[in-house]
C-alpha positions in Angstrom: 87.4 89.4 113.0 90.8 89.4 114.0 90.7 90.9 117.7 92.3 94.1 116.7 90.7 97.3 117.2 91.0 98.0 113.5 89.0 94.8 113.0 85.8 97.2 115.3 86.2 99.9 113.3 85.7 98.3 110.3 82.7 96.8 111.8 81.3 99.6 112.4 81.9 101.4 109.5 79.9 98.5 107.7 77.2 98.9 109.8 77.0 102.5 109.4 76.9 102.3 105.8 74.1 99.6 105.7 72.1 102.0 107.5 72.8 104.6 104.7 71.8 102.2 102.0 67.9 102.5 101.3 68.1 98.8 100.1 69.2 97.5 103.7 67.7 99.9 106.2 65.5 98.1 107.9 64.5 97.5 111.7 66.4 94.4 111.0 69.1 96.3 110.1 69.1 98.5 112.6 68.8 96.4 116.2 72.4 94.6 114.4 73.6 98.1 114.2 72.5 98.7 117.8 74.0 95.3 118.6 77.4 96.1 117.3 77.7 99.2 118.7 77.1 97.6 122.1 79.9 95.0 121.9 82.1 97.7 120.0 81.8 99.6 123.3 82.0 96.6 125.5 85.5 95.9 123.5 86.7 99.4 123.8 86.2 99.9 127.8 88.1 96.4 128.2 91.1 97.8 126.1 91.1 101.1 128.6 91.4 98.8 131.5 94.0 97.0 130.2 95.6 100.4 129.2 95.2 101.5 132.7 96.1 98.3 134.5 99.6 98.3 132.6 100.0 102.3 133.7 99.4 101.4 137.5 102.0 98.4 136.9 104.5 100.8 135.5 104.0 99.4 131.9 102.8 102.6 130.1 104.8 102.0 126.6 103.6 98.6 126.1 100.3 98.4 124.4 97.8 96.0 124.0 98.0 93.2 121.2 94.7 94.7 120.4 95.9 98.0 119.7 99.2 96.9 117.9 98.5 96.9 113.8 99.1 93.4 112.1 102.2 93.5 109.9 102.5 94.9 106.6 102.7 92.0 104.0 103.1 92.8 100.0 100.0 91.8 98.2 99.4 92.0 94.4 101.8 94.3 92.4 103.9 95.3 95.3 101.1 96.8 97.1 101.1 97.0 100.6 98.5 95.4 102.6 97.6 94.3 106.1 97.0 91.0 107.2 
């Protein structure tokens, strides 16, 4: 994980679809789904008091480096990919 809030997403995404594969299902499988979805949330309310804290400082247009998208860097046959 990269601390971006991509990075959560993807997380969770992941954890949704091991809960959609019969294979992986498990209780196991879910209390680490429960799990991520805690921390995801944990995460996200810590980005909204940073976006609020730079609002009450008159910083409203500057985002988080959490929010900000890593840079686009050419991968294999010219294709565009994040790093």
């Amino acid at each position: 994980m990269k601390n971006r809030i991509q990075d959560v997403r993807n997380h969770l995404v992941n954890a949704m679809e091991a809960l959609g594969d019969p294979d992986t299902a498990n209780a196991e499988a879910i209390e680490r789904a429960k799990a991520i979805s805690g921390l995801a949330n944990a995460f996200t309310q810590t980005v909204r008091v940073e976006l609020d804290a730079r609002k009450m400082a008159g910083k409203e247009g500057e985002l988080p480096d959490v929010l900000t998208a890593a840079p686009l860097l050419t991968g294999p046959a010219g294709a565009r990919t994040r790093s």
